[in-house]
MIGUTOR-364263 format. One record per atom (N, C-alpha, C): x, y, z. Coordinates in steps of 0.1 Angstrom, whole numbers, padded with zeros to 4 digits, always signed. Example, Ala and Ser with C-alpha at 12.3 -4.5 7.8 and 13.67 -1.06 7.14 Angstrom:
residues 2
+0132-0057+0078;+0123-0045+0078;+0132-0033+0078;+0128-0022+0071;+0137-0011+0071;+0129+0000+0079;
END
This chain:
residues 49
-0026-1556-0443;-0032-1558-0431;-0035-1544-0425;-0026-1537-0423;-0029-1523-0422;-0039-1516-0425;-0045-1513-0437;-0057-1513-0445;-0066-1518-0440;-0065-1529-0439;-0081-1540-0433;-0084-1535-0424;-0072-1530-0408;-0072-1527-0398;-0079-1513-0393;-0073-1508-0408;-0079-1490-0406;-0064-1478-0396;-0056-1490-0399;-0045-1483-0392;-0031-1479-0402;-0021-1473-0396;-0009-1471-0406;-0003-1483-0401;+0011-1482-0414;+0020-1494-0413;+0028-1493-0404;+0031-1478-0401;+0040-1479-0390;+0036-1485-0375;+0024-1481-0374;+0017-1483-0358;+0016-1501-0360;+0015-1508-0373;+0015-1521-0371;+0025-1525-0374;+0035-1521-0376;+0051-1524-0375;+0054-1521-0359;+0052-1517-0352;+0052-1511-0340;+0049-1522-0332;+0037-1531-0337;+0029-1541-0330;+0036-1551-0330;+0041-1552-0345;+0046-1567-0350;+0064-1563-0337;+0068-1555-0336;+0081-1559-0336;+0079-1555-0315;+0068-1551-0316;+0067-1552-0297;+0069-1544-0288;+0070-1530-0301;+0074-1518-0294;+0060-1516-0288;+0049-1513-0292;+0035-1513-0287;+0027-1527-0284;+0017-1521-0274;+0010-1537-0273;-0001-1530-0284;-0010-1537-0287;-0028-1531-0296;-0037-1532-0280;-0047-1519-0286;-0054-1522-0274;-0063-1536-0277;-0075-1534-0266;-0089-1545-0268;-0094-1542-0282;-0097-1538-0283;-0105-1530-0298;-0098-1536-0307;-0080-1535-0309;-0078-1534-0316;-0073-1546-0323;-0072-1555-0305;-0068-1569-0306;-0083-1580-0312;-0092-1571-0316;-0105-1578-0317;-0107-1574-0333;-0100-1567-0339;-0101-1559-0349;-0088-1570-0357;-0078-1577-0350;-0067-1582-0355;-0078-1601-0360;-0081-1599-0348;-0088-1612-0341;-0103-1613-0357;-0110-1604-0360;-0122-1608-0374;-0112-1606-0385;-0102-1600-0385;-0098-1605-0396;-0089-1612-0405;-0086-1623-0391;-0076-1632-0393;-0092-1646-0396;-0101-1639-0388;-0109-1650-0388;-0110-1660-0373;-0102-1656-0369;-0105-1663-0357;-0107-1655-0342;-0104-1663-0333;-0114-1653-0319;-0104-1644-0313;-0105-1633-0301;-0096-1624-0295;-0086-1637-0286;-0095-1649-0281;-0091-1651-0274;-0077-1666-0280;-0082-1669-0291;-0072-1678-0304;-0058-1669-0300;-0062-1656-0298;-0048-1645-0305;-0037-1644-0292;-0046-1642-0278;-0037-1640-0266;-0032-1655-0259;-0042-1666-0265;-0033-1679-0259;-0022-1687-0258;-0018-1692-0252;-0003-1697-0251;-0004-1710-0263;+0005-1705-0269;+0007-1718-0280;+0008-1729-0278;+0000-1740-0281;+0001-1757-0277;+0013-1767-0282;+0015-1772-0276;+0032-1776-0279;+0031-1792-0280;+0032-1801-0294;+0028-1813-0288;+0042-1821-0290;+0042-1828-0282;+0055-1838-0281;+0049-1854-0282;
END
C-alpha cells in the first residue's frame, strides 16, 4: 500500500497506528485506491442490531 500511495512504510505505519492523521490529499489518495470515496473512509461505521 505504501507503494500505491507514493509514500514510505514508516509514514503509513504512523497512520495505521494513529501517531499521524493523513492529510486531504492523502486521505483521497487512501480513498482511489481502496476504490471507494474520501468520504466511505471518514464515516462513522453502521452498526446493525
Amino acid at each position: 500500500m505504501a507503494h500505491i500511495l507514493g509514500v514510505s512504510s514508516r509514514y503509513l505505519g504512523s497512520i495505521e497506528r494513529c501517531r499521524v492523521s493523513p492529510s486531504v490529499t492523502m486521505l483521497g489518495k487512501f480513498a482511489d485506491a481502496l476504490g471507494v470515496t474520501a468520504c466511505h473512509l471518514i464515516s462513522p461505521a453502521k452498526t446493525t442490531h
